[in-house]
Z-matrix of the N, CA and C atoms (Angstrom, degrees):
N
C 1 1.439
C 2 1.512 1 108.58
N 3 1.621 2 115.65 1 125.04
C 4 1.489 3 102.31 2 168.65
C 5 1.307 4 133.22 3 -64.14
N 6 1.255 5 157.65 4 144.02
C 7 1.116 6 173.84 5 173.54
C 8 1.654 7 118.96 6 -67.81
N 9 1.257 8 116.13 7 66.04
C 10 1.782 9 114.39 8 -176.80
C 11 1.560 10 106.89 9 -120.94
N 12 1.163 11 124.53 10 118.95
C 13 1.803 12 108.30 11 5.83
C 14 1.581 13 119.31 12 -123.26
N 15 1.241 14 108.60 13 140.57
C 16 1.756 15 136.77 14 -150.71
C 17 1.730 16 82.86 15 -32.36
N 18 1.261 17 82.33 16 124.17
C 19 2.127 18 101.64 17 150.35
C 20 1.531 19 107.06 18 -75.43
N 21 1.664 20 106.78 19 -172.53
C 22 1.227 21 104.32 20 169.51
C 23 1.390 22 119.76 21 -104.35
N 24 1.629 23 97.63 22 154.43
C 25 1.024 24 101.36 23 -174.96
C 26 1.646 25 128.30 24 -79.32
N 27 2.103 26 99.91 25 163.80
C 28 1.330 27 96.68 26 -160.49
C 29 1.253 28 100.71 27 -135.97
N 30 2.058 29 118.27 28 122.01
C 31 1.567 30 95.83 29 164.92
C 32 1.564 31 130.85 30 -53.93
N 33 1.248 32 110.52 31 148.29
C 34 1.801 33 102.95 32 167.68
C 35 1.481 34 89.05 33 -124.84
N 36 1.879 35 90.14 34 135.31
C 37 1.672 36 108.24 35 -177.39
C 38 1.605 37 86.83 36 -109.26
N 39 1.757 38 99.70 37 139.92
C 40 1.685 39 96.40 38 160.70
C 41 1.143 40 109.14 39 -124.11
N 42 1.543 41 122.92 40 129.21
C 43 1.615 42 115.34 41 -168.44
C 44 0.977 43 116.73 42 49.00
N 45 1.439 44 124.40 43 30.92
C 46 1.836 45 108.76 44 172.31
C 47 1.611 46 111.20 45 92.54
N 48 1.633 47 114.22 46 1.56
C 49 1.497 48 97.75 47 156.16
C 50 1.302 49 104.59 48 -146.38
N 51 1.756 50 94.84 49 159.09
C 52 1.499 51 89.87 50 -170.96
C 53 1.507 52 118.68 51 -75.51
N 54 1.702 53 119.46 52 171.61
C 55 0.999 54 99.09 53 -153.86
C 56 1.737 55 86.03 54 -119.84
N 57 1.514 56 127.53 55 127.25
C 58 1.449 57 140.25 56 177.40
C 59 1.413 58 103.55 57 -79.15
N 60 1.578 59 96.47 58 130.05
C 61 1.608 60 97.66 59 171.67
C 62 1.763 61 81.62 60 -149.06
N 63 1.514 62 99.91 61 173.58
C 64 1.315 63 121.78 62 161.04
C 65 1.381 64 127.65 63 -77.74
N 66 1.119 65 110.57 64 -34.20
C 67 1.493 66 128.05 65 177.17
C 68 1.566 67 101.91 66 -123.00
N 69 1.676 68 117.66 67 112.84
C 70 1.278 69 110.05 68 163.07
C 71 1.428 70 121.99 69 -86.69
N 72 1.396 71 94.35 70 -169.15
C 73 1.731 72 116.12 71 -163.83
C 74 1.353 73 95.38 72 -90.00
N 75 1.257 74 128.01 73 145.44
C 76 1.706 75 143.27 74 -177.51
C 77 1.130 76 107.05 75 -131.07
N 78 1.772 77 103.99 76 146.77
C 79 1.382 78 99.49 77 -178.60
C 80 1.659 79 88.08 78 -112.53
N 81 1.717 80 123.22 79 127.21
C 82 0.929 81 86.94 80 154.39
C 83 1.675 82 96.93 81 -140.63
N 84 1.078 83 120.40 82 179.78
C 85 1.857 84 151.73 83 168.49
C 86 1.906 85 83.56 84 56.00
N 87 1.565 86 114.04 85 52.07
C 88 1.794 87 116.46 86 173.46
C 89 1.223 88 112.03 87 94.99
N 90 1.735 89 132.82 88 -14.83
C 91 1.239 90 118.39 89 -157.34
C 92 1.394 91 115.55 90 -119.68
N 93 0.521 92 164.52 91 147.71
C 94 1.700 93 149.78 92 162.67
C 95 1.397 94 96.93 93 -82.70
N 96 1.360 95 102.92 94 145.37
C 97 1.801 96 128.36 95 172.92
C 98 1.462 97 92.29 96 -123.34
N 99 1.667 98 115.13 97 140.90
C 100 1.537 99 134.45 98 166.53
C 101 1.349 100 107.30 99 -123.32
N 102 1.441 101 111.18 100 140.32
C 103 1.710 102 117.71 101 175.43
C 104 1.668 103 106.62 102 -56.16
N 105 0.832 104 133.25 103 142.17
C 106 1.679 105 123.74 104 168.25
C 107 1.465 106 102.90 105 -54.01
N 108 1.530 107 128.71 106 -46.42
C 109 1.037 108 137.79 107 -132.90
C 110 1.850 109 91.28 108 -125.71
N 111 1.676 110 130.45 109 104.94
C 112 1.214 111 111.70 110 12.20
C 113 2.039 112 118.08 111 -106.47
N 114 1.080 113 106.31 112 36.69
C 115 1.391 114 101.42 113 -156.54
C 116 1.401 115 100.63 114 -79.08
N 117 1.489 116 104.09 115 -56.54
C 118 1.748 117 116.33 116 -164.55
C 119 1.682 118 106.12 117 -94.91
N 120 1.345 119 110.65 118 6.75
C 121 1.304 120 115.13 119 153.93
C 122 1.330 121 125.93 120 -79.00
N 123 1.303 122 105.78 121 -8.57
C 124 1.495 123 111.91 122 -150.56
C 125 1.976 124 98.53 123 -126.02
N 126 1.157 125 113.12 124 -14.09
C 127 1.622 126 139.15 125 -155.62
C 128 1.690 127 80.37 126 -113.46
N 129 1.466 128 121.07 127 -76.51
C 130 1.685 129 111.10 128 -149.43
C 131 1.971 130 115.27 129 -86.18
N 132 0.812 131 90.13 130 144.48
C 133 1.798 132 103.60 131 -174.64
C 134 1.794 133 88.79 132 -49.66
N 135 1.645 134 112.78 133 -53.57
C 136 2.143 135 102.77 134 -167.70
C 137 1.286 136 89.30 135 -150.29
N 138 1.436 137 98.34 136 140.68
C 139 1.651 138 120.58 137 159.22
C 140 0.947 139 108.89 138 -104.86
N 141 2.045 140 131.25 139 158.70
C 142 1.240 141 109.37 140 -177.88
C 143 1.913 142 85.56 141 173.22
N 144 1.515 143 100.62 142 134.57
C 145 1.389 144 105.13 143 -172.73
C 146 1.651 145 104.56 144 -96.02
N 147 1.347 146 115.92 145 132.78
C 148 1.540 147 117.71 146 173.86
C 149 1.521 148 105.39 147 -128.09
N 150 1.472 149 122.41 148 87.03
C 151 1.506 150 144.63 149 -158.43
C 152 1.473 151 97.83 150 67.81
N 153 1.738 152 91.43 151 -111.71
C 154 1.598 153 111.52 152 -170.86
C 155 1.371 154 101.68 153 -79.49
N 156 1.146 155 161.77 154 2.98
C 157 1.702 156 150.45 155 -120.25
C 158 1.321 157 82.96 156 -148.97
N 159 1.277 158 122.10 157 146.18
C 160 1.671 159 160.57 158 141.55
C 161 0.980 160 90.52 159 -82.98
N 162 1.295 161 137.74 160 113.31
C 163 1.761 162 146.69 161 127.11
C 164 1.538 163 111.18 162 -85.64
N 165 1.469 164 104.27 163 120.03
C 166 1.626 165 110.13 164 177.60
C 167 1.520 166 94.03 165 -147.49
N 168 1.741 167 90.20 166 140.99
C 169 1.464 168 116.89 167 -160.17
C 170 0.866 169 108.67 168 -143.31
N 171 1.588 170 120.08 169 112.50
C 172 1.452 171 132.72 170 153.55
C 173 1.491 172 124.93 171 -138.18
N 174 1.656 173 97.75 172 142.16
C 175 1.216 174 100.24 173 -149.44
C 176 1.696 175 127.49 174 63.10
N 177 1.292 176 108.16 175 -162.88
C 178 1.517 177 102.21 176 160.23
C 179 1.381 178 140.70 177 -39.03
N 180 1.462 179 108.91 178 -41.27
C 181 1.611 180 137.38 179 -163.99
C 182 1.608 181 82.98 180 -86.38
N 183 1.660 182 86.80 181 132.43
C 184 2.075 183 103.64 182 162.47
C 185 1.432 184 80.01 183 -136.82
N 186 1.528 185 110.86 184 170.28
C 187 1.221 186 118.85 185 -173.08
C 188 1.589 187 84.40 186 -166.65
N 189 1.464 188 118.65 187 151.24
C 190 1.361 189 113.54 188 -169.22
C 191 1.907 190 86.33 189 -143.55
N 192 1.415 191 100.23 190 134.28
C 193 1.817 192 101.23 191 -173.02
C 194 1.802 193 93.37 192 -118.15
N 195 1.061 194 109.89 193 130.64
C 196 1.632 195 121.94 194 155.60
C 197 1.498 196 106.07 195 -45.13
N 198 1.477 197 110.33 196 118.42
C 199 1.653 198 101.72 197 166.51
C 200 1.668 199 91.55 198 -166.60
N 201 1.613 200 113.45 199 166.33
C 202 1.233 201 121.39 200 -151.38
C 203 2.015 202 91.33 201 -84.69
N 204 1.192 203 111.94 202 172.05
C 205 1.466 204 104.78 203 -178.97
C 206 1.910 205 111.97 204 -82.94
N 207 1.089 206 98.02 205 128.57
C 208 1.374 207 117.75 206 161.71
C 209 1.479 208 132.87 207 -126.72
N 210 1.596 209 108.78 208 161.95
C 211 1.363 210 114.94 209 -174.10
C 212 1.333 211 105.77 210 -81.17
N 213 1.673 212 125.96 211 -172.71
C 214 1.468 213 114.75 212 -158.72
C 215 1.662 214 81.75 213 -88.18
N 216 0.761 215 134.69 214 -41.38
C 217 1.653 216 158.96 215 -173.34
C 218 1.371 217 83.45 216 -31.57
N 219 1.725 218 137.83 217 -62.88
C 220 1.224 219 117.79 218 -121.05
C 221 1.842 220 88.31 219 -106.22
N 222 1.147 221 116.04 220 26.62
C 223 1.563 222 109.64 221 177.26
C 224 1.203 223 118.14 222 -65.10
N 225 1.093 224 142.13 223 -54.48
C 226 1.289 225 157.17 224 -177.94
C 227 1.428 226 105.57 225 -45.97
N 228 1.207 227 111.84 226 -19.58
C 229 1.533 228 103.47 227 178.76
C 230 1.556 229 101.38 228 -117.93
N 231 1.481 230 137.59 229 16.02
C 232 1.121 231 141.04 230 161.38
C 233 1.637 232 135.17 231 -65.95
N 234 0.826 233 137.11 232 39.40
C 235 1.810 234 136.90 233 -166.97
C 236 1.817 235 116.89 234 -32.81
N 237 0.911 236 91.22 235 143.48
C 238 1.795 237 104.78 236 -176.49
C 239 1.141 238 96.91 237 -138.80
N 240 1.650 239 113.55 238 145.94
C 241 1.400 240 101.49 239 170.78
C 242 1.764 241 121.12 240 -92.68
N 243 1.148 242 123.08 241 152.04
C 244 1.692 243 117.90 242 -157.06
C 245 1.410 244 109.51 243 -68.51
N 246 1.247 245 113.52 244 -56.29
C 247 1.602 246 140.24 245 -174.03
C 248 1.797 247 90.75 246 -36.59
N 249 1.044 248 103.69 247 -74.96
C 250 1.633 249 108.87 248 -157.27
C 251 1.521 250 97.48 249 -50.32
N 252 1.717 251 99.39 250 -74.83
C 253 1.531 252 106.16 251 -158.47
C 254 1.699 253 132.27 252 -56.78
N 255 1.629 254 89.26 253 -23.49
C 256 1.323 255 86.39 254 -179.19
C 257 1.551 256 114.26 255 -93.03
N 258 1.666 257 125.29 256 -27.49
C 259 1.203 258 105.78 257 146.01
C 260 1.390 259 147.88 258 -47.61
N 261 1.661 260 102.02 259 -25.41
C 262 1.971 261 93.35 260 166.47
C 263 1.876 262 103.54 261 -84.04
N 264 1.103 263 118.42 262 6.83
C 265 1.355 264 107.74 263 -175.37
C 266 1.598 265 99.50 264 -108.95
N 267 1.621 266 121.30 265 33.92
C 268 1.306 267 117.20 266 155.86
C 269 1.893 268 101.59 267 74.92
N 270 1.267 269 106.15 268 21.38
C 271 1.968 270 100.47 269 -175.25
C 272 1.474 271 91.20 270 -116.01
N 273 1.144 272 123.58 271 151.18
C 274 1.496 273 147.72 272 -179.27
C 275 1.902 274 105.94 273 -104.60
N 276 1.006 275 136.82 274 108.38
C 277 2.037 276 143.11 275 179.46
C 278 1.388 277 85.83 276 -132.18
N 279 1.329 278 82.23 277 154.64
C 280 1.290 279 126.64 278 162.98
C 281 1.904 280 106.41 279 -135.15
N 282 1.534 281 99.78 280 163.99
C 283 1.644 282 100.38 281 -177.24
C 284 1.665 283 88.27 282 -154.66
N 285 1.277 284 83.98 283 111.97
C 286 1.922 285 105.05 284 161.54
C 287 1.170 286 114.90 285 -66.87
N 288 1.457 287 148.92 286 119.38
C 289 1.357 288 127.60 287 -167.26
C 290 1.635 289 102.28 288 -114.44
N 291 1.467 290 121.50 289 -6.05
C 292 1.326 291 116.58 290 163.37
C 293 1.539 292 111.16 291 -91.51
N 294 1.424 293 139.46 292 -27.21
C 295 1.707 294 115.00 293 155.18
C 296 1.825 295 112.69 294 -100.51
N 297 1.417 296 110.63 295 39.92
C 298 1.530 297 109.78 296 -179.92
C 299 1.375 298 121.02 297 34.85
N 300 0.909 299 115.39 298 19.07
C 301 1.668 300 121.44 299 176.41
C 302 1.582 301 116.85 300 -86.73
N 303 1.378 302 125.40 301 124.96
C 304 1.737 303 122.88 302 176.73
C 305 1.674 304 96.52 303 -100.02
N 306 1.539 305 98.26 304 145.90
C 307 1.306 306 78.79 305 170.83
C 308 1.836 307 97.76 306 -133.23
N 309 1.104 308 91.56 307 148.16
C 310 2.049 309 91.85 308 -164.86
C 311 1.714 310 96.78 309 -117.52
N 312 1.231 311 111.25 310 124.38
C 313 1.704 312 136.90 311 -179.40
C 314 1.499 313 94.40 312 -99.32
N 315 1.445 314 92.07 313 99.73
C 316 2.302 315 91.30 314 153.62
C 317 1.257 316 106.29 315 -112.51
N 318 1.275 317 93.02 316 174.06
C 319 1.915 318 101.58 317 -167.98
C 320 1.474 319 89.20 318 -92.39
N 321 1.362 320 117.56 319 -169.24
C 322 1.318 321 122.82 320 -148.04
C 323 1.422 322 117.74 321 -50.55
N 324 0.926 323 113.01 322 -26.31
C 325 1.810 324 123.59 323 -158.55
C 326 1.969 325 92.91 324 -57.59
N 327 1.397 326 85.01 325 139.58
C 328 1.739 327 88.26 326 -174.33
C 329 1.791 328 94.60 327 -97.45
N 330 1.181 329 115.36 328 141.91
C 331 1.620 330 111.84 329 176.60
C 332 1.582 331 126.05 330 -80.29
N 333 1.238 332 89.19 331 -52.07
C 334 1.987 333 109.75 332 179.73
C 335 1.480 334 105.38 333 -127.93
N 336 1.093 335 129.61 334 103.44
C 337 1.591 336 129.29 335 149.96
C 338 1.395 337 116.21 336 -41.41
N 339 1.433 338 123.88 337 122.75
C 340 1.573 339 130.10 338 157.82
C 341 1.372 340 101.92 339 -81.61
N 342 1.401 341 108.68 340 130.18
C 343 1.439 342 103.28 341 160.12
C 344 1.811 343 127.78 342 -66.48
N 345 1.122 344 134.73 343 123.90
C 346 1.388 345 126.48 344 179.01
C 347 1.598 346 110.91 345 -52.83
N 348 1.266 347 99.57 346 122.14
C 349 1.681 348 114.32 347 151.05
C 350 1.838 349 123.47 348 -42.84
N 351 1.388 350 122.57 349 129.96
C 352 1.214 351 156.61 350 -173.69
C 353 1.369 352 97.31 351 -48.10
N 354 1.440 353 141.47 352 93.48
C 355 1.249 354 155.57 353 171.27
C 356 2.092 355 110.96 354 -103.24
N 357 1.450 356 92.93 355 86.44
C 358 1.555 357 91.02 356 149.27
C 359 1.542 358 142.45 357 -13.95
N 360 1.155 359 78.26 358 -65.78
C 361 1.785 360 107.51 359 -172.28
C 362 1.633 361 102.61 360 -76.25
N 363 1.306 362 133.12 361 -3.35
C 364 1.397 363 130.28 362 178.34
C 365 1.175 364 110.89 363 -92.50
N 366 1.496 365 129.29 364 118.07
C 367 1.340 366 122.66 365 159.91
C 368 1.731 367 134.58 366 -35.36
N 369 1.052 368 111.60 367 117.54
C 370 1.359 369 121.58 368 -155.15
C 371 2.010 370 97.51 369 -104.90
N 372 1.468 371 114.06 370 158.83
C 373 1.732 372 127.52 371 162.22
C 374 1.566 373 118.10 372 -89.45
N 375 1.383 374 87.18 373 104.93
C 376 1.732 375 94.86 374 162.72
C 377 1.687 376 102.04 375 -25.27
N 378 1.241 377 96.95 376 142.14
C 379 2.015 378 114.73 377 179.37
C 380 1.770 379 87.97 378 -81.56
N 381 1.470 380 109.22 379 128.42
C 382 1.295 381 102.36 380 -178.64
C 383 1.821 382 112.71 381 -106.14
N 384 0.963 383 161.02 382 -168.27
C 385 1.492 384 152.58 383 -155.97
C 386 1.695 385 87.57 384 -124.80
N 387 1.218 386 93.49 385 148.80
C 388 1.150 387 123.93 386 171.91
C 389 1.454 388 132.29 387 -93.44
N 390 0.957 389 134.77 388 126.15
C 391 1.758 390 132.01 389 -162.46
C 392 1.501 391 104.31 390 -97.76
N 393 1.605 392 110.76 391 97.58
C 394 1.608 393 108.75 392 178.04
C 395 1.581 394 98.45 393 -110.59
N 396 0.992 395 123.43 394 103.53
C 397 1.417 396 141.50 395 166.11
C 398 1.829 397 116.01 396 -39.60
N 399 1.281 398 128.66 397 113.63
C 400 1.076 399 124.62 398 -176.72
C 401 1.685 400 129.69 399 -66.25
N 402 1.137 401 107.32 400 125.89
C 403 1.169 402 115.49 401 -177.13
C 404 1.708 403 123.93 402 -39.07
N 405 1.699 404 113.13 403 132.35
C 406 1.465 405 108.30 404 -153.23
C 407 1.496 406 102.00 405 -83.89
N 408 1.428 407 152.52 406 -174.93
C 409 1.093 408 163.21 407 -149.35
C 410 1.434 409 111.26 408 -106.18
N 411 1.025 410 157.43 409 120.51
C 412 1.419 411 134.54 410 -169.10
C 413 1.826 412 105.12 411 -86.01
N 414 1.109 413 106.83 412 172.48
C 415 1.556 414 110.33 413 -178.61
C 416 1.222 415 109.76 414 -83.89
N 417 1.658 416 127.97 415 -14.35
C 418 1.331 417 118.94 416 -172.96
C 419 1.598 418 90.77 417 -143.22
N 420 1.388 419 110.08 418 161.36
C 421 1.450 420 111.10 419 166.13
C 422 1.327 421 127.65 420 -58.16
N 423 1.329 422 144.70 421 148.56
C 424 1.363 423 153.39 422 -175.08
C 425 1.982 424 93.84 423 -89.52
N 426 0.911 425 125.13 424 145.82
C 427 1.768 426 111.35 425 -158.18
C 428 2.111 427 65.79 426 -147.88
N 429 1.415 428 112.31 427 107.35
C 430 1.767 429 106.13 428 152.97
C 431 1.471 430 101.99 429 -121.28
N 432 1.453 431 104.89 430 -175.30
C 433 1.705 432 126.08 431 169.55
C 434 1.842 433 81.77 432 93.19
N 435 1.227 434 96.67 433 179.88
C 436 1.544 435 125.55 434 -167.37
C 437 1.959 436 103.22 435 -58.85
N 438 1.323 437 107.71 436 142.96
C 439 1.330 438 114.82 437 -177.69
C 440 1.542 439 119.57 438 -53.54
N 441 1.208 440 135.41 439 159.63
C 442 1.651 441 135.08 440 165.61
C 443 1.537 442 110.66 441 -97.47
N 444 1.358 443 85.14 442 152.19
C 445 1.629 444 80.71 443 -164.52
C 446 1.671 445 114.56 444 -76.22
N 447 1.035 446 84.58 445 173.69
C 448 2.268 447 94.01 446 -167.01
C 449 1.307 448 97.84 447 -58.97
N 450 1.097 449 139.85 448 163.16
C 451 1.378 450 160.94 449 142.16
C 452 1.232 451 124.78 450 -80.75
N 453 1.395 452 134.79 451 -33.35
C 454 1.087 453 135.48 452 173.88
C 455 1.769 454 91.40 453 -112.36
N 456 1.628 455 89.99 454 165.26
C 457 1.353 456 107.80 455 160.08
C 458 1.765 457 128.20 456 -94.41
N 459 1.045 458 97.31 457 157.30
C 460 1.736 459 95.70 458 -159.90
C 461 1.276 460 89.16 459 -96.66
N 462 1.707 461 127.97 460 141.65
C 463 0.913 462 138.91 461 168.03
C 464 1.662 463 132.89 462 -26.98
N 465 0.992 464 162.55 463 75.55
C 466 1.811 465 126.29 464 -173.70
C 467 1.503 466 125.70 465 -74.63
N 468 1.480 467 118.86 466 147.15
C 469 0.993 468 112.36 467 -179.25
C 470 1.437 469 134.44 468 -77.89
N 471 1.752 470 123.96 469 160.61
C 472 1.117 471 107.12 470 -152.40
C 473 1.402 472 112.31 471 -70.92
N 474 1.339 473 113.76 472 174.61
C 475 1.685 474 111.14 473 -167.41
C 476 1.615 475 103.04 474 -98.11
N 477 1.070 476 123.84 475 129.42
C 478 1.761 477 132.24 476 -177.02
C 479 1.444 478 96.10 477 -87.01
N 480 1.797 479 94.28 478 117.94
C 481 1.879 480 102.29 479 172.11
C 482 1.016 481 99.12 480 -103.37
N 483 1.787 482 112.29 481 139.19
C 484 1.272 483 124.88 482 155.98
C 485 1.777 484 133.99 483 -83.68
């Protein structure tokens, strides 16, 4: 559901980093609202529309939310509220309401990999060779550059008397 008109906004930390979206999470009239898209995309094992219903499942916990039909496209602009959903989906938050920050505890499962930063000082793998197999022989010669001339003569056609 869109959010008009926008509350304020709220970081959401997961495990200790924050979490980037295009559209953030708002708190508004007490509650915080989160885009589905990328939080609970990134949190539930499957999303998946059955008519009107959001069914999202992870782990054990499915939880199915009333919402109007959308394409997979239009998640990011979808709001859920945090409190509810992510407690039946087995996640542990808290919400600071004097620095607006939520912060959401999952159990081990890592969500988004950062790639590690370029360290010098780290032992690195010899570049090892590559096995490119030589090209096989063809069955006939490859014939390029400009054509040879005909050998035979080409027919002409017959001449129309008037």
């Amino acid at each position: 559901m869109p959010l008009f008109p926008p509350g304020i906004p709220v970081a959401v930390i997961v495990d200790g980093r924050p979490l980037t979206a295009y559209q953030r999470a708002t708190l508004v009239a007490g509650r915080v609202y989160v885009p589905v898209a990328p939080l609970l995309t990134g949190l539930a094992d499957s999303i998946s529309m059955r008519g009107n219903t959001l069914v999202v499942q992870r782990g054990v916990h499915q939880i199915q939310i009333a919402a109007l039909p959308i394409s997979p496209s239009d998640l990011d602009t979808m709001y859920v509220p945090a409190g509810n959903v992510l407690r039946a989906l087995g996640v542990a938050l808290r919400y600071e309401p004097k620095t607006h920050r939520l912060f959401i505890q999952t159990d081990a499962r890592v969500m988004v990999g950062t790639p590690t930063p370029f360290n010098p000082a780290a032992p690195t793998l010899a570049p090892s060779a590559v096995f490119t197999p030589l090209p096989l022989a063809t069955p006939r010669p490859v014939w390029t550059g400009s054509p040879l001339p005909r050998r035979t003569a080409l027919p002409l056609p017959p001449i129309l008397r008037r």
